[in-house]
N, C-alpha and C positions, 0 to 999 in steps of 0.2 A: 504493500500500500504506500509506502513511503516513495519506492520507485513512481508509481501513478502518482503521486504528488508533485513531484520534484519535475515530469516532465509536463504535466499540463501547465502549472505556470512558468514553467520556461517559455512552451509554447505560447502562451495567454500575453507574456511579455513583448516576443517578437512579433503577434499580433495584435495588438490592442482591439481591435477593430473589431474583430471575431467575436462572435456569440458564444455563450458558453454553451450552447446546444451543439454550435460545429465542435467546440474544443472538443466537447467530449464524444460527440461521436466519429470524430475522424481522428483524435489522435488515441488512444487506448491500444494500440495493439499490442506499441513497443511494452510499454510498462508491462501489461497485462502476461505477454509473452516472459517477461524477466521473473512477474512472478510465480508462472509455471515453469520455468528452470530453476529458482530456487528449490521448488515443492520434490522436484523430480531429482536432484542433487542432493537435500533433504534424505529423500529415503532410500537414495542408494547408497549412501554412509549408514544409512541403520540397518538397511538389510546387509548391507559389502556385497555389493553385488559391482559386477565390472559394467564400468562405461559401454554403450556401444554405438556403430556410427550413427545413428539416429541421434543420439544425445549429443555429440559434439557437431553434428552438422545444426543442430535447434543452437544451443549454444554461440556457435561462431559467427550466425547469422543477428540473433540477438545484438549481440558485442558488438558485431562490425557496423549493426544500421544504426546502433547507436551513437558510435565513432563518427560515422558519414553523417549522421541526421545535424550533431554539432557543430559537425565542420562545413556542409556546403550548402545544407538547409535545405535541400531538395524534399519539399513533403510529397509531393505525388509518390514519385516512385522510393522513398523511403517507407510509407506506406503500404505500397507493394510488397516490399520487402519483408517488414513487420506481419502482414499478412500470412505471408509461405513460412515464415519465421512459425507463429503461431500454429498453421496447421501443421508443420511437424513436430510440434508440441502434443498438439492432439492426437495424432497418428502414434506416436510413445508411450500416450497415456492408455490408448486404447489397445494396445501391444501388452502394454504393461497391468492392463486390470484382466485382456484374457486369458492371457501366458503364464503370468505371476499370480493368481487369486491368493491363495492361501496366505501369500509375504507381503499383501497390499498391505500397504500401511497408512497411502494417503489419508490427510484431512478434508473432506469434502467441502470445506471452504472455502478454499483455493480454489478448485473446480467451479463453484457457485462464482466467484468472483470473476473467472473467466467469460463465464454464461453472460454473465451480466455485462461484460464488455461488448462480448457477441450481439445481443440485444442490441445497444447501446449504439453498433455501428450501423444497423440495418437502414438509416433515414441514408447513409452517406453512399450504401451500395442503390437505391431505387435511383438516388438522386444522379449517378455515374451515366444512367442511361447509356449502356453497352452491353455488349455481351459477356463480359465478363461479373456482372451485377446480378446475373442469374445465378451463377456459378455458387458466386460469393452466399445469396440467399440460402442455397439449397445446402450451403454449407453451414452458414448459421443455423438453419434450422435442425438439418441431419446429425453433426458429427455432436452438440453439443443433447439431443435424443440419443444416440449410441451410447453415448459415455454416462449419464446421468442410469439410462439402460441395466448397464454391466452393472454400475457401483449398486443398483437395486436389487441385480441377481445375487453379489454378492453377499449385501447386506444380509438377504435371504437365505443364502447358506450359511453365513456364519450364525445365524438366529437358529435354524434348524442342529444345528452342530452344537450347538450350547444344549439346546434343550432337549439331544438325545443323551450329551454325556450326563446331564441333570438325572434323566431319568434309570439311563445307567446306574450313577452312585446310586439315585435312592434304593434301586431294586436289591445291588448288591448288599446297602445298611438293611433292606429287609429280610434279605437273604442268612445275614449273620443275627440278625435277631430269631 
């Protein structure tokens, strides 16, 4: 959150003019994306689990738009960039909640916060008037349904997994009674 702080009113400064309705929905991605590579960086120090190149291609793109967004101010295609940035965030995460269930460790407010970016931008993709604004739609709408999806299946198994060991021990304590 602090990142999404730090770059909206940088943005808000070299714009003055700007509404805060563009600010927010055309610039979020970059933040947004940093704070799904925290999340993702986060829990593979706790699981130890090895990098792989999805994680440093999200990564290096993050960094680098962030580098370029400072230094030459190009928000179109820095945007873009933050965009691809983001979907292979999601692409990781959605790798990492089917592959990995059991070791998920994420917090689903990070997730939620992403959502909410996604949201947040969809006035700036209608308004693109291209064909790339469909794309972009079908992606707000899809990938953050997939993900929210998975973390639902899981939640559900690990609810059912509880409550069979539950019933395990007690049978066992009746067993020994």
């Amino acid at each position: 959150m602090l990142a999404l702080w730090i770059s909206f009113f940088a943005y808000w400064r070299h714009n003055p003019g700007a509404s805060v309705t563009a600010n927010l929905s055309g610039n979020l991605a970059a933040p947004f994306s940093l704070v799904m590579c925290a999340a993702v960086i986060r829990n593979h120090r706790r699981a130890k689990l090895e990098h792989d190149w999805l994680d440093w291609a999200c990564y290096a793109l993050v960094g680098g738009t962030f580098i370029w967004w400072r230094v030459t101010a190009l928000a179109v295609s820095t945007y873009v960039v933050c965009q691809i940035a983001m979907t292979l965030g999601y692409v990781r995460l959605i790798i990492h909640l089917a592959f990995q269930a059991e070791e998920n460790t994420e917090p689903m407010l990070s997730w939620v916060v992403v959502l909410l970016g996604n949201i947040l931008a969809v006035p700036k993709a209608v308004a693109a008037d291209d064909g790339l604004a469909l794309i972009f739609l079908a992606r707000t709408i899809g990938l953050p349904a997939i993900v929210l999806g998975l973390m639902l299946r899981l939640e559900c198994r690990r609810f059912a997994t509880e409550a069979l060991a539950y019933l395990d021990a007690e049978n066992d304590y009746n067993d020994h009674e």
